[in-house]
C-alpha positions as CSV (number, residue, x, y, z in Angstrom):
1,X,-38.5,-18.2,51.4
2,X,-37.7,-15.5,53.8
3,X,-35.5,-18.6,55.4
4,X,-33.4,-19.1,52.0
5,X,-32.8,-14.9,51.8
6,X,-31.6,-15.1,55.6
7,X,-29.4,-17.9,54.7
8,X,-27.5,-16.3,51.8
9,X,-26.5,-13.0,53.5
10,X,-25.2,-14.8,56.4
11,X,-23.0,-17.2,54.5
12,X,-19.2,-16.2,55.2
13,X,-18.2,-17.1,51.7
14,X,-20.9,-15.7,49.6
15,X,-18.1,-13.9,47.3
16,X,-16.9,-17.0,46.1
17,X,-20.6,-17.0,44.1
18,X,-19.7,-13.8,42.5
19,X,-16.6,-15.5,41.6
20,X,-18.0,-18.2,40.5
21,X,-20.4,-16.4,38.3
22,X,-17.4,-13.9,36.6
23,X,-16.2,-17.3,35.6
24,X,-19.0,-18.5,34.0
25,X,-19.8,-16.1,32.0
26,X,-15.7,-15.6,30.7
27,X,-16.3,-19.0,30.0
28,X,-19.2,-17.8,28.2
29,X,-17.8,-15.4,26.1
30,X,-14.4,-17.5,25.5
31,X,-17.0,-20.5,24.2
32,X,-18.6,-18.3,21.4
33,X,-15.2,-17.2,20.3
34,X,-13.7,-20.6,19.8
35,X,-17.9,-21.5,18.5
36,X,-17.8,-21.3,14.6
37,X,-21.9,-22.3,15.0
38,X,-22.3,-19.1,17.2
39,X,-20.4,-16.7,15.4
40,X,-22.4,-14.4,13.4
41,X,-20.7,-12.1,10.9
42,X,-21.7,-8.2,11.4
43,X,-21.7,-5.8,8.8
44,X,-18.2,-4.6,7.0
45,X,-17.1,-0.9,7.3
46,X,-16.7,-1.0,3.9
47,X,-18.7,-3.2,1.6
48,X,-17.6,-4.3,-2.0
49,X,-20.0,-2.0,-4.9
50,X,-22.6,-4.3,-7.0
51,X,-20.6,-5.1,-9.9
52,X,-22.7,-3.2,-12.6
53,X,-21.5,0.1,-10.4
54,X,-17.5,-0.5,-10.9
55,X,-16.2,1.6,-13.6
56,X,-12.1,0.7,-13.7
57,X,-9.1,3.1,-14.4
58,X,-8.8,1.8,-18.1
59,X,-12.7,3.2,-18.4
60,X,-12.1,6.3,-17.0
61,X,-9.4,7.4,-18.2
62,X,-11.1,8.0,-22.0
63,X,-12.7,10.8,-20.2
64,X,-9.6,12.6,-18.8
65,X,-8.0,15.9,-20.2
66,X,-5.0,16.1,-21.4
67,X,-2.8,18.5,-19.1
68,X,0.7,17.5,-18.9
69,X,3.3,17.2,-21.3
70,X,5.8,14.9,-20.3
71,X,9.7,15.0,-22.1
72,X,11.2,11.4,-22.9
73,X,14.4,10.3,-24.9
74,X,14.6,6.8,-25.9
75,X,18.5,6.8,-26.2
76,X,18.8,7.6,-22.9
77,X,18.6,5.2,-20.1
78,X,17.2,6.7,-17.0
79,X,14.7,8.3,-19.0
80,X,13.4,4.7,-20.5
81,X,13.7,3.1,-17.2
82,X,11.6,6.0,-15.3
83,X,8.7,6.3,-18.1
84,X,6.9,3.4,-17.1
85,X,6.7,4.4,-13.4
86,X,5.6,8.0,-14.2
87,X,2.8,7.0,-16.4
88,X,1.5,4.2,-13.8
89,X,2.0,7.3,-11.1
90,X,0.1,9.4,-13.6
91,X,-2.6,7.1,-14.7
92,X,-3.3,6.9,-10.6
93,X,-2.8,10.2,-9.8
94,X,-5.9,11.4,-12.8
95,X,-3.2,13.2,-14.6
96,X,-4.0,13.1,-18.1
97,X,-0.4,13.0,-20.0
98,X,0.9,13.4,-23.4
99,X,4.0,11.7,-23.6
100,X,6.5,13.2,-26.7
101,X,9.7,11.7,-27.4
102,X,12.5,14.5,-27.9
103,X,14.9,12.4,-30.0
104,X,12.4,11.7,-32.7
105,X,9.7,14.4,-32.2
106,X,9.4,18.2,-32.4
107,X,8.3,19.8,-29.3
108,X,4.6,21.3,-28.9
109,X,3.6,24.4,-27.6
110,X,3.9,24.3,-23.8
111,X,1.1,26.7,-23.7
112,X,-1.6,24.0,-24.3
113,X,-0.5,22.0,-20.9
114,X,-0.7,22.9,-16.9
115,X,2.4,21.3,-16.3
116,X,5.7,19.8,-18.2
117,X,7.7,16.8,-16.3
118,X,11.0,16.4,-18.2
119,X,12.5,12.7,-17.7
120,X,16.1,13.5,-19.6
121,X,19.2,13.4,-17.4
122,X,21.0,15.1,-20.3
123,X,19.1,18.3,-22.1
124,X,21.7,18.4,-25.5
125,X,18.9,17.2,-27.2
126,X,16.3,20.0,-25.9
127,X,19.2,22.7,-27.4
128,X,18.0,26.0,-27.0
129,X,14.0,24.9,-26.2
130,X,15.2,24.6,-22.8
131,X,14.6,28.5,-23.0
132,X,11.8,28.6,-24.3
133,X,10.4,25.8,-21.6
134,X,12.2,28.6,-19.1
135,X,10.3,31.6,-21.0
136,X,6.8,29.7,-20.2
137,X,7.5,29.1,-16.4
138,X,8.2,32.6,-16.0
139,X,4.8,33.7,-18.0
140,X,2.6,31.1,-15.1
141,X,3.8,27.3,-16.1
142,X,4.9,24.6,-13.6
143,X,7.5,22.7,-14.5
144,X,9.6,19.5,-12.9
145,X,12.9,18.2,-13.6
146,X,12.2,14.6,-12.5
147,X,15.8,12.8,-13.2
148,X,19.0,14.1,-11.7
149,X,20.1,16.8,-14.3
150,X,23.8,16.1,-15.8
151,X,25.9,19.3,-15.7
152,X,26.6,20.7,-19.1
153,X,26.2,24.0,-21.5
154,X,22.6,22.8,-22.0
155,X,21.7,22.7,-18.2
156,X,24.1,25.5,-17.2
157,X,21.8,28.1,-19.5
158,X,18.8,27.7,-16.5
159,X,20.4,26.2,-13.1
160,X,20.0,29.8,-12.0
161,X,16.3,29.3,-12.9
162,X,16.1,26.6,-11.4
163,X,17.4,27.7,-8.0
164,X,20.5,26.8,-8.5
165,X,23.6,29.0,-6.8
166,X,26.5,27.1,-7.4
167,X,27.1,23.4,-8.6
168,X,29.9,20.3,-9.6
169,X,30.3,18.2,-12.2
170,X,30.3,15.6,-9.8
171,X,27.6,13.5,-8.0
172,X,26.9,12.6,-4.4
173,X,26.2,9.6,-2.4
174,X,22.6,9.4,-1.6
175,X,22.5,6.6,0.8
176,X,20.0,8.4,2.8
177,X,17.1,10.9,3.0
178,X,16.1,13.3,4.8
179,X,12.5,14.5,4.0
180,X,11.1,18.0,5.7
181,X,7.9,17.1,8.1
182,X,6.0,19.5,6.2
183,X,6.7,17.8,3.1
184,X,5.2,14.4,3.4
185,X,3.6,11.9,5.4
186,X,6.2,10.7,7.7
187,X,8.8,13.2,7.2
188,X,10.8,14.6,9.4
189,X,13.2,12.1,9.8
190,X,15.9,10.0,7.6
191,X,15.3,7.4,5.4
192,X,18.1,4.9,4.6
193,X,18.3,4.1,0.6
194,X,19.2,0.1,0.1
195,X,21.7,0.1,-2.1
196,X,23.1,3.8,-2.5
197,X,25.2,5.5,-5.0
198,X,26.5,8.4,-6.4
199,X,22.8,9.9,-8.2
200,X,22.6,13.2,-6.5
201,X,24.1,16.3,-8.4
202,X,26.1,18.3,-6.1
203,X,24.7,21.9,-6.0
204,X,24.4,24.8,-3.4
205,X,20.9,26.3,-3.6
206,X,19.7,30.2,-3.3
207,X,18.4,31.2,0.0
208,X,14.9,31.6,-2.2
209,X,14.7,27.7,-3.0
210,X,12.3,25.9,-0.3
211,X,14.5,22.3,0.2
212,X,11.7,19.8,0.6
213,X,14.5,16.2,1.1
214,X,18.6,16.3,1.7
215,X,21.0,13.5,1.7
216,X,20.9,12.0,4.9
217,X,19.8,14.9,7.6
218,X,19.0,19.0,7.5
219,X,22.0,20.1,6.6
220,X,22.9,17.6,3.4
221,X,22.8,18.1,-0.4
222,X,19.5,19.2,-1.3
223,X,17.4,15.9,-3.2
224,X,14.1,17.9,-3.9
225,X,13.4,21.5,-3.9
226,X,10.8,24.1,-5.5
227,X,11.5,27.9,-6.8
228,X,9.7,30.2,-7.9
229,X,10.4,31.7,-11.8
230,X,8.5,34.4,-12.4
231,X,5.1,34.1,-12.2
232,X,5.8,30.1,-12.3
233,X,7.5,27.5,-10.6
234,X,10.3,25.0,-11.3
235,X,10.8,21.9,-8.7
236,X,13.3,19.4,-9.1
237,X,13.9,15.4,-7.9
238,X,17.5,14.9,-7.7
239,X,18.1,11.7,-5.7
240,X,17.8,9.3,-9.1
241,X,15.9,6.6,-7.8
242,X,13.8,5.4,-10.9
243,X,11.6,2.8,-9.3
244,X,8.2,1.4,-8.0
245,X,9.5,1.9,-4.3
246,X,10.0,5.8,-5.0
247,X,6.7,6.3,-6.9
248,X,5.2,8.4,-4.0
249,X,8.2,10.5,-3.2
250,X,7.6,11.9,-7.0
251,X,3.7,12.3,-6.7
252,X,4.5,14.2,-3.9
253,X,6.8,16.2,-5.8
254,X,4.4,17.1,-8.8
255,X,1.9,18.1,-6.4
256,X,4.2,21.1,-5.4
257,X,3.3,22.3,-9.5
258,X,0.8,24.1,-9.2
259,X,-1.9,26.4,-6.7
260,X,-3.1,23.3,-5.9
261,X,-2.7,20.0,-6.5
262,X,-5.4,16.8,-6.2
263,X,-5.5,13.4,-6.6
264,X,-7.4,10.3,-5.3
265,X,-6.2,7.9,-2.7
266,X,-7.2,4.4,-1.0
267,X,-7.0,5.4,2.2
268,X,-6.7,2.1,4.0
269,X,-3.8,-0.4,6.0
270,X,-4.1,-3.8,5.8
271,X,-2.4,-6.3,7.9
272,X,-2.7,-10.1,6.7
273,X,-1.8,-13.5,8.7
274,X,-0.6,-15.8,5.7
275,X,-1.3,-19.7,7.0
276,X,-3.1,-18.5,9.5
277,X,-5.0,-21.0,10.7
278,X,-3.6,-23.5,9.2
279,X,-2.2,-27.3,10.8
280,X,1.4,-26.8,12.7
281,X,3.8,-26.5,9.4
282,X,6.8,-28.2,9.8
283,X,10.1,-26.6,10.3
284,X,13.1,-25.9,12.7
285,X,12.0,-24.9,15.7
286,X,15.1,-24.9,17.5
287,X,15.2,-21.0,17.6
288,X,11.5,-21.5,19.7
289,X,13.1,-23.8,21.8
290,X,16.2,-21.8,22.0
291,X,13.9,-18.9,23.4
292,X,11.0,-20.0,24.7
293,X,11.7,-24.2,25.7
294,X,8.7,-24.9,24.3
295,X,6.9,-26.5,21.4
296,X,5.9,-24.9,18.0
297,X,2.3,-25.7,18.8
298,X,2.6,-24.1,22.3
299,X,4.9,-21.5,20.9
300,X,1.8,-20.6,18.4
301,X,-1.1,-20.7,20.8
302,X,0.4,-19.7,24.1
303,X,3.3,-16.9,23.1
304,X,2.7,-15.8,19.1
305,X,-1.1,-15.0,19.4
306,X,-1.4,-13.7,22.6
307,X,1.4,-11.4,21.6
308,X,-0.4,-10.7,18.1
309,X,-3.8,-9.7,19.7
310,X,-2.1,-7.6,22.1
311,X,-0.6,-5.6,18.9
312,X,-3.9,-5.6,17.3
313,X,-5.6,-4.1,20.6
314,X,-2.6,-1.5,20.9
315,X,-2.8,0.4,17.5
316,X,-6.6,-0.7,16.2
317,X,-5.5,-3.6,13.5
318,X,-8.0,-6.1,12.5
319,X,-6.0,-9.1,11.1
320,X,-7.0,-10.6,7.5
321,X,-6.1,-14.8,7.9
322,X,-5.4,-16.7,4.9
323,X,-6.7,-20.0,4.7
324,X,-3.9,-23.6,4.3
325,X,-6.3,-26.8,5.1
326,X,-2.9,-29.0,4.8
327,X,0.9,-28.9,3.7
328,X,1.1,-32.4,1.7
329,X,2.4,-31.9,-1.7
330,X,-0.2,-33.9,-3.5
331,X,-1.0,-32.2,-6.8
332,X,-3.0,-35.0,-8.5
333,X,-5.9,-33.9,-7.9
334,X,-7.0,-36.3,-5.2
335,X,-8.6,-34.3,-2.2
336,X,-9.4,-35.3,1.5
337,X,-10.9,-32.9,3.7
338,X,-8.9,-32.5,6.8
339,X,-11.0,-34.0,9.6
340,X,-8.0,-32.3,12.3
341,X,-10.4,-29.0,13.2
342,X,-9.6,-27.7,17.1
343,X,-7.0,-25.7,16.0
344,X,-8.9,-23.9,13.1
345,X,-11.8,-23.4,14.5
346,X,-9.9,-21.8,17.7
347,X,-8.0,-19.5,15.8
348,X,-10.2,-18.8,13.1
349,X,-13.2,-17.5,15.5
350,X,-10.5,-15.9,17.8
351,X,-9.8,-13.5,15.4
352,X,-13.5,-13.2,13.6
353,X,-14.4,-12.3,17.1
354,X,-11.6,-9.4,17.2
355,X,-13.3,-7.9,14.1
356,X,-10.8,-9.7,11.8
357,X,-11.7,-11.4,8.3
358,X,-10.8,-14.9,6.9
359,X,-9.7,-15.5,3.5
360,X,-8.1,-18.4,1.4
361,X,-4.6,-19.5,0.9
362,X,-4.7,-23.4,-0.2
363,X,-5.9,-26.2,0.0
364,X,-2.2,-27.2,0.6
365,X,0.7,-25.1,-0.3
366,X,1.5,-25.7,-3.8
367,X,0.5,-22.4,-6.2
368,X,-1.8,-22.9,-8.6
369,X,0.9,-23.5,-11.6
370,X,1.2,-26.5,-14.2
371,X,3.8,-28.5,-15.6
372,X,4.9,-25.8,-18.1
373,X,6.0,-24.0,-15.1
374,X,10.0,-24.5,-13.7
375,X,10.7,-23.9,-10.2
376,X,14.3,-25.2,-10.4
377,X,16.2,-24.6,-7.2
378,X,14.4,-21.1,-6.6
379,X,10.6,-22.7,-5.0
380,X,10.3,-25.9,-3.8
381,X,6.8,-26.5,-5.2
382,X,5.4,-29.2,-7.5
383,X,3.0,-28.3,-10.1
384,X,-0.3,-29.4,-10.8
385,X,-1.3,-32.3,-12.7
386,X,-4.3,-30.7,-14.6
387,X,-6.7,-27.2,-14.6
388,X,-9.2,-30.1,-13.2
389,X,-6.9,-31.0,-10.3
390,X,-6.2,-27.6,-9.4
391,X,-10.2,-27.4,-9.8
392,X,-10.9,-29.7,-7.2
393,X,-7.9,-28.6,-4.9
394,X,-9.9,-25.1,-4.6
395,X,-13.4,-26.8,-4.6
396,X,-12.0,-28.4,-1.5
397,X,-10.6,-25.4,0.5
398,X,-13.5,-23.7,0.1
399,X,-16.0,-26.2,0.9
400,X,-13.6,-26.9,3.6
401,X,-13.9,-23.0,4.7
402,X,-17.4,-23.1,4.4
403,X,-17.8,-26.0,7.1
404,X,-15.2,-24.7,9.5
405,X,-17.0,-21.3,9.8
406,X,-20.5,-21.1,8.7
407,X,-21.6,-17.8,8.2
408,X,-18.9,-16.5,7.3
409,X,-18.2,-14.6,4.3
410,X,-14.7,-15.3,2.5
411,X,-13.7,-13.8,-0.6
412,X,-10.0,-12.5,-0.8
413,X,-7.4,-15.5,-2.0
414,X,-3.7,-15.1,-1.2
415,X,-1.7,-17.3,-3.4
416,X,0.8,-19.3,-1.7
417,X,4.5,-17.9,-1.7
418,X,1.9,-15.1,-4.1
419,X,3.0,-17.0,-7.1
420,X,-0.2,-17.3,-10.0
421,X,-0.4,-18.8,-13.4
422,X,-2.4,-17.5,-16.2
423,X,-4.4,-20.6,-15.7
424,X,-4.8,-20.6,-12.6
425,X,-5.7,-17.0,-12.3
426,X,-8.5,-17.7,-15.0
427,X,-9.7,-20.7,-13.3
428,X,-10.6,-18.3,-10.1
429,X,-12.1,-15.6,-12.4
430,X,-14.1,-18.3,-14.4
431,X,-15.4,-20.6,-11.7
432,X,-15.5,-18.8,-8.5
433,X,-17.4,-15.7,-8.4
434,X,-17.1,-16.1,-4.3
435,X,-13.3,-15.0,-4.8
436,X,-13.2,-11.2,-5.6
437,X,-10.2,-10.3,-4.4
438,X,-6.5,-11.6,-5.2
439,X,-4.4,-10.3,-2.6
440,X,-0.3,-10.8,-4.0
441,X,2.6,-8.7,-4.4
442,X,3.2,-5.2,-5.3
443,X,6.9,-5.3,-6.5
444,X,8.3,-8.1,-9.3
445,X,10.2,-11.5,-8.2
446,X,10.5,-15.2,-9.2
447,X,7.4,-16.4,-10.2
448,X,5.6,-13.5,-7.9
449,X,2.0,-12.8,-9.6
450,X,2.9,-8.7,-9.1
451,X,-0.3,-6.2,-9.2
452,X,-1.0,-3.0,-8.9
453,X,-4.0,-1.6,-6.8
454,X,-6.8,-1.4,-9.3
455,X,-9.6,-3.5,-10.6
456,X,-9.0,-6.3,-13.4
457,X,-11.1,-6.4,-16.3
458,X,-13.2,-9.4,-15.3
459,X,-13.8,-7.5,-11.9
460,X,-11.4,-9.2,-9.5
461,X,-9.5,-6.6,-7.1
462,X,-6.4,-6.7,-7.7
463,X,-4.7,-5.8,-4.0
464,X,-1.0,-5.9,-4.0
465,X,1.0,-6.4,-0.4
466,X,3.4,-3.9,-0.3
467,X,6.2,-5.2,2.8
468,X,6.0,-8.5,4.8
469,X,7.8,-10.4,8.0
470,X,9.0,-8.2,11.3
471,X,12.4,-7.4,9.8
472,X,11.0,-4.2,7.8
473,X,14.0,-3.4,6.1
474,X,15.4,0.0,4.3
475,X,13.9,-0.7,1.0
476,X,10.2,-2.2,2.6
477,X,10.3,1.2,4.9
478,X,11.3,3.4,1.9
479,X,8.6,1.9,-0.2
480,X,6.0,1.7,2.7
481,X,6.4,5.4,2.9
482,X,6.3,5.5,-0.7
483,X,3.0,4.2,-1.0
484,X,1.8,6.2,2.2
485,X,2.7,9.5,-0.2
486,X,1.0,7.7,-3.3
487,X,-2.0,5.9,-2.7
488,X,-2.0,6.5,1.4
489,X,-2.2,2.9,1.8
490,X,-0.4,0.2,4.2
491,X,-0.7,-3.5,3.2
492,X,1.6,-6.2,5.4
493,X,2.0,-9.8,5.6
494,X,3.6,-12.3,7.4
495,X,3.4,-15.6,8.4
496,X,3.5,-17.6,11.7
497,X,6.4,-19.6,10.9
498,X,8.5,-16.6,10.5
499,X,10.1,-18.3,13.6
500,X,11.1,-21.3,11.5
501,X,13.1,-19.7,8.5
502,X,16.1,-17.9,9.2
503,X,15.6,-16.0,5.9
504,X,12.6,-14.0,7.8
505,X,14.5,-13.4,10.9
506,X,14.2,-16.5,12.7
507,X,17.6,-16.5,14.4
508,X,16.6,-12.6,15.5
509,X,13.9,-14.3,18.1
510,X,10.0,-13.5,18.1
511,X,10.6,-10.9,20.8
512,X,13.0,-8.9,18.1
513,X,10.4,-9.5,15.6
514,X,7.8,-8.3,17.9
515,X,9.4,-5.6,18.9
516,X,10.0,-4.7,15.1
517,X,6.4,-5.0,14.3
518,X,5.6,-2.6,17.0
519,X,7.9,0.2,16.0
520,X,6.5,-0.4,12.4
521,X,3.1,0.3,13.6
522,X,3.9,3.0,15.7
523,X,5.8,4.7,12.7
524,X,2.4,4.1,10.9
525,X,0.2,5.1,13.4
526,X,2.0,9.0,13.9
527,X,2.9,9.3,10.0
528,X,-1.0,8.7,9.2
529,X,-3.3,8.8,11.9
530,X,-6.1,9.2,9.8
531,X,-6.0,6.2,7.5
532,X,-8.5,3.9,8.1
533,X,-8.1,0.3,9.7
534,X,-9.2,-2.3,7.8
535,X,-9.6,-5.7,6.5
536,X,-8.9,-7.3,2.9
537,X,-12.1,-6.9,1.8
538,X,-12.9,-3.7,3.1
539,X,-9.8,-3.0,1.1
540,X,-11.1,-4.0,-1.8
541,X,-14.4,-2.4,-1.2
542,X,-12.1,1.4,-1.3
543,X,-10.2,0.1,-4.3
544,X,-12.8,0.0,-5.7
545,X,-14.3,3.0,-4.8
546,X,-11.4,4.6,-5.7
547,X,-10.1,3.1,-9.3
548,X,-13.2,4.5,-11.2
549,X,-13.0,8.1,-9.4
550,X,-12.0,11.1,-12.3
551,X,-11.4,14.9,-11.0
552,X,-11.5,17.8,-12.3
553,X,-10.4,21.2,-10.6
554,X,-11.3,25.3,-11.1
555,X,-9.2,27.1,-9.0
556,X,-10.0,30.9,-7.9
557,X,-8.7,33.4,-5.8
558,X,-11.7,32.2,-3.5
559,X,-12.4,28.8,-3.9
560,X,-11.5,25.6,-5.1
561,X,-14.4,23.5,-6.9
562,X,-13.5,19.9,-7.8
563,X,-16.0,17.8,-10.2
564,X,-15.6,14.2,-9.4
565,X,-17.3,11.4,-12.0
566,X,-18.0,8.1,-11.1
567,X,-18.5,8.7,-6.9
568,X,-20.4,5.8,-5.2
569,X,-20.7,6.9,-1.4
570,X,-17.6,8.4,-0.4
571,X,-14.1,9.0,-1.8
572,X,-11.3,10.0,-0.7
573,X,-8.5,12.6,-2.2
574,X,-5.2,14.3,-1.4
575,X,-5.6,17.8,-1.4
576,X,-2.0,20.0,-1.3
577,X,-3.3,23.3,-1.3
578,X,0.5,25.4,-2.4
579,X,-1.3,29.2,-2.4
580,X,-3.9,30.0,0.4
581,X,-5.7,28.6,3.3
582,X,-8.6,26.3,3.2
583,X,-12.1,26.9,5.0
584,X,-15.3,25.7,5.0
585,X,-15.9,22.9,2.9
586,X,-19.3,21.8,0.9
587,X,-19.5,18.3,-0.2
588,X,-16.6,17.0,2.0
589,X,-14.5,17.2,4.9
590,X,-11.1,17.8,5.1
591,X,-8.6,17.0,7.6
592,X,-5.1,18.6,8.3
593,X,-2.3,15.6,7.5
594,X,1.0,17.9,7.3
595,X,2.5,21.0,6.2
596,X,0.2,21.8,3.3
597,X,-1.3,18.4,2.7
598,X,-4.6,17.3,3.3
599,X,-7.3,14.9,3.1
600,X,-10.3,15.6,1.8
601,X,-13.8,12.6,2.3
602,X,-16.0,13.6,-0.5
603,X,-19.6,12.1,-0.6
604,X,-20.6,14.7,-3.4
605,X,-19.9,14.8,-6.7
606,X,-19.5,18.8,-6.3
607,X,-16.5,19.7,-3.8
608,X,-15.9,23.3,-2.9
609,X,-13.3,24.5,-0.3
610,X,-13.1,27.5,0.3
611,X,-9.6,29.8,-0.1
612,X,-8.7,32.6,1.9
613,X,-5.1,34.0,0.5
């Protein structure tokens, strides 16, 4: 024995063993990952609630007060097209609203509200009540000129009210905006506007008025500002954007109002991997080959991934992948499982292994739609023989999922190109109580199955992707910073073959993409360090958590106590606290986002923060 010891620390080349060993045991680790038998799912940061716990928005908002009035006029345009968008914003941001209808209804007493939001571009039919609404700012109300104000006697009897030192009868160009960095999330810098025009009235402002956004830099027409009247305060949009995209920049707006101003948010980012893993689609790959010389299937697993796990390891993502077991076209009904695995189970474990999720996408491409559905020239999709054919297509992809990674919990479906029919969105809801989440698209298109975040009735999430591909363009940045300002929430997508279709950037080049990507994340990253990394179901889990949640605030010179119904564990809220400065905190934490802003994690249903003024 003593022999054998002697032996080994005399032989010259005894660090090739250590070598050796390394080696073995990267091997090691590198077999488990690619292993679906040896990968064992760990706990989610954020769990879905037993279903008897979730109480939705359309139950919890019988219980809501009443506290803003809000101004309409059905013959006017703007004010018809914005409606819908404020009461969505409200509904999500707990504001009870009363919504009155100037051209056909008499005015109440703005005494019986916190707040009045007026969505008229022209006042004539306000008359002299836009006095009276002046009279009640200056006795303590808070009120907000939503819509870019048209100059006429009407509006000229309070501009100075409103801040106002000087203005035109004609409009500006907003093409883009400028946003103070103690305003919102991601401020500081300039926003471009996709598809500009003239929807800015051009005014000169008191010294008095704090400018919160300006057409295109510091020094342009002011786009949102706040004055105080009196013992109240008036603040005022002015960029005339009426959209989905903009939704935050208003909550952001009515949160000036009043002493303080609170509402719930997600607080999470989502990043999802559409066809991912999948077989190699087909497709073009001469931009690949132009680049890189190589293969799509080396492309994928030697360039793309490598590159996508060193993004994920740079800024904290955990990818979501979406599920396509083939790309025939077959819609009859007949089903084969794919018998073709390396690649799946490579990719797939890869990323369960980097804390990811999987999901489902297909069993092949074709969206669960039937005959009564018309593609034309817009998809180029069949449609689906029968319910039952679309039955066993799903029966298929998730047996299919089942096998490939046992152990492994999957429950968020992404339909393909996100288009959903009625029937097929009730076949999931009716026969597959493993699929709780549908993940699809936030803003309307052909065929798009469009969602806001929120539960459904029969319990499915309802998680809308917000931006997609590595182009981010001005309206996917504008309405990702929207949605950081409304429901402090990310959700991306994109696809491998992003490489193949010029219409997502193909011709750019992956490293353009890439480095696209990056800056995205980045811009993410700085603008909200504080929201929370997660996966689709996680997602889901603070949806949730967060679409049952009702508030209720008594503010004092000293304090501010906020009642919150329906908490599960944790929540989590916007706080803008306008007078004073928070201190210690019972039943929360908060943290310090920008300017005034900030967030507060609740796990009691009694919240009070303390006020020093």
């Amino acid at each position: 024995m003593a022999g054998c010891i002697k032996a080994i620390r005399e032989f010259r080349f005894k660090w090739m063993i250590i070598v050796l060993f390394i080696f073995l045991m990267m091997g090691a680790v590198l077999y488990a990952e690619r292993s679906g038998i040896r990968y064992q799912e760990t706990a989610r940061q954020i769990s879905y609630m037993e279903p008897e716990r979730v109480v939705t928005e359309k139950e919890a908002v019988k219980t809501w007060k009443t506290t803003c009035l809000v101004l309409t006029d059905s013959t006017q345009e703007d004010s018809m097209q914005a409606l819908p968008e404020f009461e969505r914003m409200f509904m999500d941001m707990r504001v009870g609203i009363e919504v009155v209808d100037v051209s056909s209804q008499a005015l109440p007493d703005f005494s019986a509200y916190e707040t009045v939001v007026v969505l008229l571009t022209d006042l004539s039919p306000l008359k002299e009540e836009v006095l009276a609404l002046a009279s009640w700012v200056e006795q303590g109300g808070s009120a907000m000129f939503a819509l870019t104000l048209q100059k006429n006697t009407y509006v000229s009897l309070i501009e100075q009210k409103l801040g106002i030192l000087s203005s035109g009868y004609d409009n500006v160009l907003v093409d883009s905006i400028y946003f103070e960095p103690d305003f919102l999330l991601g401020g500081g810098v300039s926003y471009d506007v996709t598809d500009g025009y003239d929807s800015a009235w051009e005014v000169e402002l008191v010294e008095q008025a704090k400018v919160c956004a300006r057409v295109k830099d510091a020094a342009g027409t002011p786009l949102i500002w706040e004055t105080d009247y009196g013992k109240g305060k008036f603040v005022v949009d002015n960029f005339g954007l009426y959209e989905k995209a903009t939704r935050g920049l208003f909550a952001a707006s009515y949160s000036l109002l009043t002493d303080v101003g609170v509402y719930p948010v997600i607080n999470g980012s989502v990043f999802y991997l559409d066809d991912f893993p999948s077989p190699v689609p087909s497709g073009d790959g001469k931009y690949v080959k132009r680049d890189y010389g190589t293969s799509i299937q080396d492309f994928y697993t030697n360039i793309w991934w490598p590159d996508m796990l060193a993004l994920a390891d740079e800024h904290g993502v955990r990818y979501t992948g979406v599920i396509i077991e083939n790309y025939e076209d077959d819609t009859d009904g007949t089903v084969k499982a794919t018998t073709d695995t390396e690649r799946f189970q490579y990719f797939g474990n890869m990323l369960l292994h980097r804390g990811g999720e999987l999901g489902y996408h297909g069993y092949n491409h074709q969206p669960l739609s039937l005959s009564d559905t018309d593609y034309g020239d817009v998809l180029p999709y069949k449609t689906w023989d029968s319910v039952d054919a679309m039955d066993r297509a799903v029966t298929e992809l998730i047996s299919f999922g089942t096998e490939m990674f046992p152990g492994t919990t999957m429950s968020v479906y992404v339909p393909p190109s996100n288009v959903l029919s009625e029937e097929g969105r009730a076949l999931l809801a009716s026969k597959y109580p493993q699929i709780r989440t549908i993940a699809s698209n936030y803003f309307p298109g052909e065929f798009a199955y469009v969602q806001e975040f929120e539960v459904a009735d029969d319990g499915i999430v309802e998680q809308p992707r917000i931006i997609s591909g590595g182009i981010i363009d001005s309206y996917m940045q504008m309405a990702a910073l929207s949605e950081l300002n409304m429901h402090f929430v990310n959700t991306h997508f994109m696809h491998p073959d992003d490489l193949l279709d010029e219409d997502r950037g193909a011709a750019l080049g992956w490293e353009t993409l890439k480095n696209r990507l990056d800056e995205y994340m980045t811009w993410l990253d700085t603008s909200a360090p504080s929201l929370r990394n997660l996966t689709g179901s996680e997602l889901s889990g603070a949806i949730q958590r967060y679409g049952g949640l009702t508030v209720e605030k008594k503010i004092t010179d000293q304090e501010i106590r906020l009642q919150l119904g329906n908490l599960y564990d944790t929540a989590y809220l916007f706080v803008r606290v306008n007078e004073g400065t928070p201190g210690d905190v019972t039943g929360g934490s908060l943290t310090h986002l920008t300017g005034k802003l900030y967030l507060l994690c609740a796990d009691s249903p009694e919240v009070v923060i303390q006020v020093e003024k």
